[in-house]
C-alpha positions as a Markdown table, in Angstrom:
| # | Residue | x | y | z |
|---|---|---|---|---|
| 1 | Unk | 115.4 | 15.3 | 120.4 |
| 2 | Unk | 115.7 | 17.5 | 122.9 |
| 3 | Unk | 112.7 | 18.9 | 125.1 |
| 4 | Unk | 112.1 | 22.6 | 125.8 |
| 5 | Unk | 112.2 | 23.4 | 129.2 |
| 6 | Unk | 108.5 | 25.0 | 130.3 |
| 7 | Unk | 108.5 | 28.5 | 131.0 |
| 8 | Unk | 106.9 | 27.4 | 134.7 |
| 9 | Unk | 109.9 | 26.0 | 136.0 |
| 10 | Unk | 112.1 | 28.9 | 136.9 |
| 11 | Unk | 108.9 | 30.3 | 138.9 |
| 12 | Unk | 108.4 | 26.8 | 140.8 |
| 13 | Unk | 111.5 | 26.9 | 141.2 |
| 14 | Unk | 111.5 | 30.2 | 143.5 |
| 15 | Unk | 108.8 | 29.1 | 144.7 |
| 16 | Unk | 110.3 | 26.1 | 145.9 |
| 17 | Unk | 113.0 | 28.3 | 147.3 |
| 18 | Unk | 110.9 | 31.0 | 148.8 |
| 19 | Unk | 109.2 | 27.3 | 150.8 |
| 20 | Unk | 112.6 | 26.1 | 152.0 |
| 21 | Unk | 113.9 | 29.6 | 153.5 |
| 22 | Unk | 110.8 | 29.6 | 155.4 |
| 23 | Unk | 110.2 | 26.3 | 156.3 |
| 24 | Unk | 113.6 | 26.5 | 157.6 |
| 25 | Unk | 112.4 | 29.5 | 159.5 |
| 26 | Unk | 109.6 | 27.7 | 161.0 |
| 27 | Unk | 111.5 | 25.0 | 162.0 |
| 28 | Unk | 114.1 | 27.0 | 164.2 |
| 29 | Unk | 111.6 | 28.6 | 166.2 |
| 30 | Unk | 111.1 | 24.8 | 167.5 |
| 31 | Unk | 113.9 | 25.0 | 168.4 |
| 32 | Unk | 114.1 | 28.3 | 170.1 |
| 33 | Unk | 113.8 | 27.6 | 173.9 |
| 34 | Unk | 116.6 | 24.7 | 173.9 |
| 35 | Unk | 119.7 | 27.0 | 171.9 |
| 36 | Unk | 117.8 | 30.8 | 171.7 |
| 37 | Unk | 117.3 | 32.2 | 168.1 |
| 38 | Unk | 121.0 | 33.5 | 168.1 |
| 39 | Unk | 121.5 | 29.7 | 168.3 |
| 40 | Unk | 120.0 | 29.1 | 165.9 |
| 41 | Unk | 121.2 | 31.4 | 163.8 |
| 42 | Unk | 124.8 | 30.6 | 164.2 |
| 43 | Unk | 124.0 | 27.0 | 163.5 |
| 44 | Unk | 122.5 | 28.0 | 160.2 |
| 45 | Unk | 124.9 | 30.5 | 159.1 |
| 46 | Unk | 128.1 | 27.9 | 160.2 |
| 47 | Unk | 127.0 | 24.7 | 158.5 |
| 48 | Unk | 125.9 | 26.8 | 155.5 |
| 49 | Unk | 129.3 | 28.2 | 155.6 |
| 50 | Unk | 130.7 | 24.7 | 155.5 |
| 51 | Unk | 128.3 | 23.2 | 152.9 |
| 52 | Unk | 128.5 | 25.8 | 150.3 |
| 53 | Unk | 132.9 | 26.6 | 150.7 |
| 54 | Unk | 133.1 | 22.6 | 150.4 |
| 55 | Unk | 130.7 | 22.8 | 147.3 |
| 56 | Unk | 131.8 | 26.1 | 145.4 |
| 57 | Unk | 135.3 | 26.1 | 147.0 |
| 58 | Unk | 135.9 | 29.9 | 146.1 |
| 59 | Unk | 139.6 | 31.0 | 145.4 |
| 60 | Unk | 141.2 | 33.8 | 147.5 |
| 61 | Unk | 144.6 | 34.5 | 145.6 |
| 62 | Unk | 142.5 | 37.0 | 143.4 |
| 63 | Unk | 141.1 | 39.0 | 146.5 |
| 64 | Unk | 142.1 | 42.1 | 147.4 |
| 65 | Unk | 141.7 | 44.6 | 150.4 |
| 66 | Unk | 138.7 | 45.8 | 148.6 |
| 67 | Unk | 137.4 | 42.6 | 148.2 |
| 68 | Unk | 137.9 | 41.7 | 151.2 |
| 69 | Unk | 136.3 | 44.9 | 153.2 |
| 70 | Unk | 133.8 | 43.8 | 150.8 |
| 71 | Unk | 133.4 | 40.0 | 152.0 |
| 72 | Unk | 133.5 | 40.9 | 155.7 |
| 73 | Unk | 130.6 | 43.8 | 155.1 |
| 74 | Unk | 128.5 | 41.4 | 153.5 |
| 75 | Unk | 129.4 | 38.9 | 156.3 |
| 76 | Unk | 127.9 | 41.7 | 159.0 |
| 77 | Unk | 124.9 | 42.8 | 157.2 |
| 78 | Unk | 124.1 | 39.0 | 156.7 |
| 79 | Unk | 124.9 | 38.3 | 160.2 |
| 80 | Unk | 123.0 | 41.0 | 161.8 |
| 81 | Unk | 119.8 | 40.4 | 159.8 |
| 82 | Unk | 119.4 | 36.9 | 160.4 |
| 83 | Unk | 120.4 | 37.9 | 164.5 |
| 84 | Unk | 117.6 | 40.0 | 164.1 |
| 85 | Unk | 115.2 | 38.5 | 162.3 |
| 86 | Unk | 115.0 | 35.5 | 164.6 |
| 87 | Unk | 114.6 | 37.5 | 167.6 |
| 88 | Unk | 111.8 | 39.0 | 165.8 |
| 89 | Unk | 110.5 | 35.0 | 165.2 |
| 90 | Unk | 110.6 | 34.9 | 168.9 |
| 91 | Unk | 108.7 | 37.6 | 169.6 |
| 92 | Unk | 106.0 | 38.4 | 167.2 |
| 93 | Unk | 104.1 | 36.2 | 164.4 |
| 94 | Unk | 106.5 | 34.4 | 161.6 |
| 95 | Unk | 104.2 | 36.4 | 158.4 |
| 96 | Unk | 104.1 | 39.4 | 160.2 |
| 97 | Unk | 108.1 | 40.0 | 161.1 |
| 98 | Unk | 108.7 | 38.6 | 157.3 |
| 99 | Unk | 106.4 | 41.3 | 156.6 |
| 100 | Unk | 108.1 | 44.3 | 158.4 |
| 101 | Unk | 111.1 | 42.8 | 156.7 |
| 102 | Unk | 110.0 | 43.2 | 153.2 |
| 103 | Unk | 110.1 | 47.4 | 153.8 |
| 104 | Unk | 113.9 | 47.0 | 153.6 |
| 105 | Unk | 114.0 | 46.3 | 150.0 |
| 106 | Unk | 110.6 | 47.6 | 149.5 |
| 107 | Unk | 112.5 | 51.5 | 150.8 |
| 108 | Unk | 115.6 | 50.6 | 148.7 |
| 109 | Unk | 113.3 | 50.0 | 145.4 |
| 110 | Unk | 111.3 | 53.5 | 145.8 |
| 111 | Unk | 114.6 | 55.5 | 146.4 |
| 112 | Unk | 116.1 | 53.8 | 143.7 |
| 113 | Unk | 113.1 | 54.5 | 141.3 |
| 114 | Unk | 113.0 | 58.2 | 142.3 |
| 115 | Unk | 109.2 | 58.6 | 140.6 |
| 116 | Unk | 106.3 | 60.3 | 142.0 |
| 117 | Unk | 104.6 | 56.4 | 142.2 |
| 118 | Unk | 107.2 | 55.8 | 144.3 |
| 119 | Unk | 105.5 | 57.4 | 147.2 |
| 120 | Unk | 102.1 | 55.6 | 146.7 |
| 121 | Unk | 104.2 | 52.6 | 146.7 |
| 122 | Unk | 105.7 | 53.8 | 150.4 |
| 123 | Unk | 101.9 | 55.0 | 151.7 |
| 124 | Unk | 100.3 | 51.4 | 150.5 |
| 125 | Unk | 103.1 | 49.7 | 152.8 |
| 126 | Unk | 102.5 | 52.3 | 155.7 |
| 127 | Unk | 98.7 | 51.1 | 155.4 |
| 128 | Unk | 99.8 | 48.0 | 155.7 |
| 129 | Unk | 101.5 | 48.3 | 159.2 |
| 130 | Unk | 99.6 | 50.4 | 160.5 |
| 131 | Unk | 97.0 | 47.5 | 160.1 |
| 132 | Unk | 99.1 | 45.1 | 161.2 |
| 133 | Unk | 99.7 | 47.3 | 164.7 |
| 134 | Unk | 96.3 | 48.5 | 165.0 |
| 135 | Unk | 96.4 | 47.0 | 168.6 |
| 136 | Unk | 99.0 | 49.1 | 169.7 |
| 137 | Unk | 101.3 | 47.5 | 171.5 |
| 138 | Unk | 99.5 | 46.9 | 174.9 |
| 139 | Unk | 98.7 | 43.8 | 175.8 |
| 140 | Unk | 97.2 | 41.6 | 172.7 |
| 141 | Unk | 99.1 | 43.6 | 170.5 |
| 142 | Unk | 102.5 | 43.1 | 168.4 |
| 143 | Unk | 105.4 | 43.0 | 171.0 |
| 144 | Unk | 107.2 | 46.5 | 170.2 |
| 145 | Unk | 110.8 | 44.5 | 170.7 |
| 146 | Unk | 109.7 | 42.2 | 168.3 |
| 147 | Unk | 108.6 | 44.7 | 165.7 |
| 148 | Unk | 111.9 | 46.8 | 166.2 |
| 149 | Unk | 114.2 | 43.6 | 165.7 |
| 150 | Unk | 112.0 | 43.6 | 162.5 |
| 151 | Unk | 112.9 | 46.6 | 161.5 |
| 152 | Unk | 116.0 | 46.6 | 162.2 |
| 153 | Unk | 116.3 | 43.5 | 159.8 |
| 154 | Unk | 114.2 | 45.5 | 157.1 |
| 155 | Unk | 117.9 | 47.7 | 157.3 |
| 156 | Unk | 120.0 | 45.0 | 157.3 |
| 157 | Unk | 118.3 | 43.5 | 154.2 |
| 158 | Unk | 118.5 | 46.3 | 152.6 |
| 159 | Unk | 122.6 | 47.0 | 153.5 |
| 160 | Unk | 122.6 | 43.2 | 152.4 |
| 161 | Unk | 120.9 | 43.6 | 148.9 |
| 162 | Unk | 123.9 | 47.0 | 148.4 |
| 163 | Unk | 126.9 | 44.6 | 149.8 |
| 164 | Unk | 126.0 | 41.6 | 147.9 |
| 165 | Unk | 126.0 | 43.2 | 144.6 |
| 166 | Unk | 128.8 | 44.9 | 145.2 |
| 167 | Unk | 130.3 | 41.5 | 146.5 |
| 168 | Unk | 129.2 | 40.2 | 143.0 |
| 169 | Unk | 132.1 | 42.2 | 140.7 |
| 170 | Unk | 134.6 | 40.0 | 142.8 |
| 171 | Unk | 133.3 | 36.3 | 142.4 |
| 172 | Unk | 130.7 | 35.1 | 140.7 |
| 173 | Unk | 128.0 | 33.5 | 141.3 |
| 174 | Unk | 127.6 | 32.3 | 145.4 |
| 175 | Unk | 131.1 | 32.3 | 146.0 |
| 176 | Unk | 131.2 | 35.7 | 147.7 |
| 177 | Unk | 128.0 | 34.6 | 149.9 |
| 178 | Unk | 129.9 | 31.3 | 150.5 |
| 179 | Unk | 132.4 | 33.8 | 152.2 |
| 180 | Unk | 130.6 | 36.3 | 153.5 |
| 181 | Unk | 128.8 | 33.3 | 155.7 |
| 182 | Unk | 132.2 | 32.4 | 157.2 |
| 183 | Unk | 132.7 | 36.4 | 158.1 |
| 184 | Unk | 128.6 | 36.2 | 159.6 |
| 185 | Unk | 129.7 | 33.0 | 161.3 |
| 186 | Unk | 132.3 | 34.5 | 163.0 |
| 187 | Unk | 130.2 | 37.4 | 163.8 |
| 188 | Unk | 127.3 | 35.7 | 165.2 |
| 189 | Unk | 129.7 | 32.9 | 167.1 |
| 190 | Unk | 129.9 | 35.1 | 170.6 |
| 191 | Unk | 126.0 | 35.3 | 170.6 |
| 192 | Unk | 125.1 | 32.1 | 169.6 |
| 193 | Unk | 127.4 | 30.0 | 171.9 |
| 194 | Unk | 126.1 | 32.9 | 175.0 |
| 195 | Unk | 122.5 | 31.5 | 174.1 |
| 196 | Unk | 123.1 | 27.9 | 173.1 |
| 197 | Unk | 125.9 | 26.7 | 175.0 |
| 198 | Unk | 126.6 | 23.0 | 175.8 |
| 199 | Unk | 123.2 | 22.5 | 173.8 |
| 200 | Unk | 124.8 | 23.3 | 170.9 |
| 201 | Unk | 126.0 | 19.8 | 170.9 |
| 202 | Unk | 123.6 | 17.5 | 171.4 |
| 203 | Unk | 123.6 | 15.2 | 168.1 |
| 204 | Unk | 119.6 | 16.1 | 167.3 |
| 205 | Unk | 119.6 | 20.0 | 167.5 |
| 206 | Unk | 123.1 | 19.6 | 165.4 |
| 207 | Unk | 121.1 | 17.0 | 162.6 |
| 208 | Unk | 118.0 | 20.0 | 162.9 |
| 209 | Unk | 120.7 | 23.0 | 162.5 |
| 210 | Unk | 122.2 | 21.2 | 158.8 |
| 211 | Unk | 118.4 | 20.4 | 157.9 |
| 212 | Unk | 117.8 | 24.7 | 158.4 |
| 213 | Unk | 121.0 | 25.7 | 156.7 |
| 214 | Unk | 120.2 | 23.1 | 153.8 |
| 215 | Unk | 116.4 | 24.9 | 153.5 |
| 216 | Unk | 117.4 | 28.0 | 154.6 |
| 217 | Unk | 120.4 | 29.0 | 152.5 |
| 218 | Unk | 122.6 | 26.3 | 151.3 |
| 219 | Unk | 119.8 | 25.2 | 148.4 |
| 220 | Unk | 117.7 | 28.7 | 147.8 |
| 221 | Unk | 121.2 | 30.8 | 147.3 |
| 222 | Unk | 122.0 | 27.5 | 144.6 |
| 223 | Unk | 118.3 | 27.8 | 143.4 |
| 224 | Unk | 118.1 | 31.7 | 142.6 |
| 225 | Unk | 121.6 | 31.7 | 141.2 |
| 226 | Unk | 120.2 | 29.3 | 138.5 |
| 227 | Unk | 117.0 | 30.7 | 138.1 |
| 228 | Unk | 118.6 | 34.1 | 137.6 |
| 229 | Unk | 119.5 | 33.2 | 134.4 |
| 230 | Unk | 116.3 | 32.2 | 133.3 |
| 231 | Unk | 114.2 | 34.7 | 134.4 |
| 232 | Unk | 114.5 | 38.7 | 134.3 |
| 233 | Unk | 115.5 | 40.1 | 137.6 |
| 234 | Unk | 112.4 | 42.3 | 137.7 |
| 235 | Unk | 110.4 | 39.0 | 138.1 |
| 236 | Unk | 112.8 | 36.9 | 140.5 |
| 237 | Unk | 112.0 | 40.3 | 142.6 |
| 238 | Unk | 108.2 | 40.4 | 142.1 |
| 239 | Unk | 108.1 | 36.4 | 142.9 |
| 240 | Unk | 110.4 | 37.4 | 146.1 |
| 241 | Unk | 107.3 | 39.1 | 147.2 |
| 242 | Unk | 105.4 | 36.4 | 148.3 |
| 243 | Unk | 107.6 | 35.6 | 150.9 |
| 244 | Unk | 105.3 | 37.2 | 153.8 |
| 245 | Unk | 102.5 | 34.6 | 152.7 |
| 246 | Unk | 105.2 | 31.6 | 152.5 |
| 247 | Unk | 106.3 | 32.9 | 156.2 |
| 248 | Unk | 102.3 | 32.4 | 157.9 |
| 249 | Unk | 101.8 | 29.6 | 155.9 |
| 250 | Unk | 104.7 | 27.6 | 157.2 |
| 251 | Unk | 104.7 | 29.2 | 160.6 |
| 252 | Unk | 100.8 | 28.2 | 161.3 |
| 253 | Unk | 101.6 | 24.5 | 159.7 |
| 254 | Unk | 105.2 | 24.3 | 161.9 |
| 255 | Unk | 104.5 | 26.3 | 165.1 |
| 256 | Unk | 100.1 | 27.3 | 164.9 |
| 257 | Unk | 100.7 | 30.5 | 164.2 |
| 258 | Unk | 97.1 | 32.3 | 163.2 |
| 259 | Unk | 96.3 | 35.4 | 161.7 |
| 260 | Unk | 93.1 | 36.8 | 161.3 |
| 261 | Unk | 91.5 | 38.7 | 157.8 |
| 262 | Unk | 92.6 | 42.0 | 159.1 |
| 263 | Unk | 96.3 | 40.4 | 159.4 |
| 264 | Unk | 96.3 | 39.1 | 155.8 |
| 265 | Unk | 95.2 | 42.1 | 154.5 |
| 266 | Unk | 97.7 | 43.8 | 155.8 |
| 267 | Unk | 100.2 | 41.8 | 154.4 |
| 268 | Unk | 98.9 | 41.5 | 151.0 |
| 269 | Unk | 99.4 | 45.8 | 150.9 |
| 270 | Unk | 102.8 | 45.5 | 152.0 |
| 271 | Unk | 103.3 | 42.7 | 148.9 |
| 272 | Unk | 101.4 | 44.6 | 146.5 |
| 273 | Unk | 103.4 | 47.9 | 147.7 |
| 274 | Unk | 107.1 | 45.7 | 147.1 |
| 275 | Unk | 105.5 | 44.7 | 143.6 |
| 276 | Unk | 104.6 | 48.0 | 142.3 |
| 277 | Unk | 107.9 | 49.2 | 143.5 |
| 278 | Unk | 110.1 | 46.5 | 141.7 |
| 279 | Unk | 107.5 | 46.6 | 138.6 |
| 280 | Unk | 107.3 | 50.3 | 138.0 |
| 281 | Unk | 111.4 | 51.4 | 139.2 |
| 282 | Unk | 112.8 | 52.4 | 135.7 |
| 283 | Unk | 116.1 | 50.1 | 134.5 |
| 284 | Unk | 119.0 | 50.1 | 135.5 |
């Protein structure tokens, strides 16, 4: 007799995927003053290249010029926001830069959903930073480098999020991120091995590097393509949202990261803000 499967896993299951991206997170800022985040970064994006081409092993008889401007796009976008996103790491609180990140796709739902809400949506998340830079940026306050490299993630996520479903109409399933991680490899090669150099060798920060791709990409990209199909996108997106909250969690368990009420606060508008955004954009 077979056993239905409860309706709770898929959610745990992103959950448990949201956890591993930013544990994996967490865990390269350890590592930060022995290879640099653009290290760290290449590490990840190389052996998760590796992993997931050995795994999926993606055919490229089929692929075109267009597919392949398509691959290499997705390649940049990828490579630039993780570049990015890790210098933010480096500079200003894990939950925060996650936080700033979240406007990329938070922007790309309201100008997608082109509704009057959409704009409440947009002045929720503006509360929400402007609470999380109420300091300023003098001294005690978010580090304004940090906060642009956050930004400029929040564009890259969003240039990701166009690039990746395009890169979906040419192989299915991972198999285009599989490839578009050997393009951002590539990419983020010259950086990394500026930053890392010889250190990029030693045995443990190469055995910590696979750990971070495995939690980081390799197992969340296999994780949401399976839950996909058991959930409806509009709620893979809303439970996407509590990645700012995953991000301080893991950052003040892995590196004693604090934030203060004000700080959560802030953070739970710019959630709330990506949720009514994804929950009230009309269907596609």
């Amino acid at each position: 007799m077979r056993v239905a499967a409860s309706p709770l896993f898929p959610v745990l299951l992103v959950l448990l995927s949201i956890l591993g991206q930013q544990l994996g997170a967490s865990l390269a800022g350890t590592m930060f003053s022995t290879v640099g985040p653009q290290g760290m970064v290449l590490m990840r994006l190389a052996f998760s290249a590796i992993i997931m081409v050995a795994i999926l092993r993606p055919s490229l008889s089929r692929l075109g010029w267009t597919g392949w401007r398509t691959i290499i796009g997705l390649g940049v976008a990828m490579s630039a926001m993780n570049l990015m996103i890790y210098e933010a790491f480096d500079r200003i609180p894990q939950g925060v830069a996650v936080t700033l990140e979240a406007l990329g796709p938070l922007v790309l739902a309201v100008i997608a959903g082109r509704r009057w809400i959409g704009a409440l949506w947009a002045l929720l998340a503006f509360t929400g930073i402007l609470l999380l830079g109420r300091d300023g940026f003098a001294a005690g306050g978010l580090d304004p480098v940090g906060v642009a490299f956050a930004l400029g993630a929040a564009a890259c996520w969003a240039g990701f999020i166009v690039m990746n479903r395009e890169a979906g109409r040419h192989f299915p399933g991972v198999a285009g991120l599989a490839l578009a991680m050997c393009a951002g490899s590539v990419v983020a090669a010259p950086f990394g091995i500026a930053t890392g150099g010889e250190n990029l060798l030693d045995p443990w920060v190469l055995a910590v590097g696979i750990g971070i791709a495995l939690l980081s990409s390799a197992v969340p990209y296999g994780i949401e393509t399976q839950v996909l199909r058991l959930l409806p996108a509009s709620t893979f997106s809303m439970l996407t949202c509590l990645s700012p909250v995953m991000a301080a969690l893991t950052a003040f368990v892995v590196l004693g990261q604090q934030l203060g009420p004000v700080d959560l606060a802030a953070i739970g508008c710019v959630m709330l803000a990506c949720v009514g955004a994804v929950r009230t954009r009309p269907a596609l």
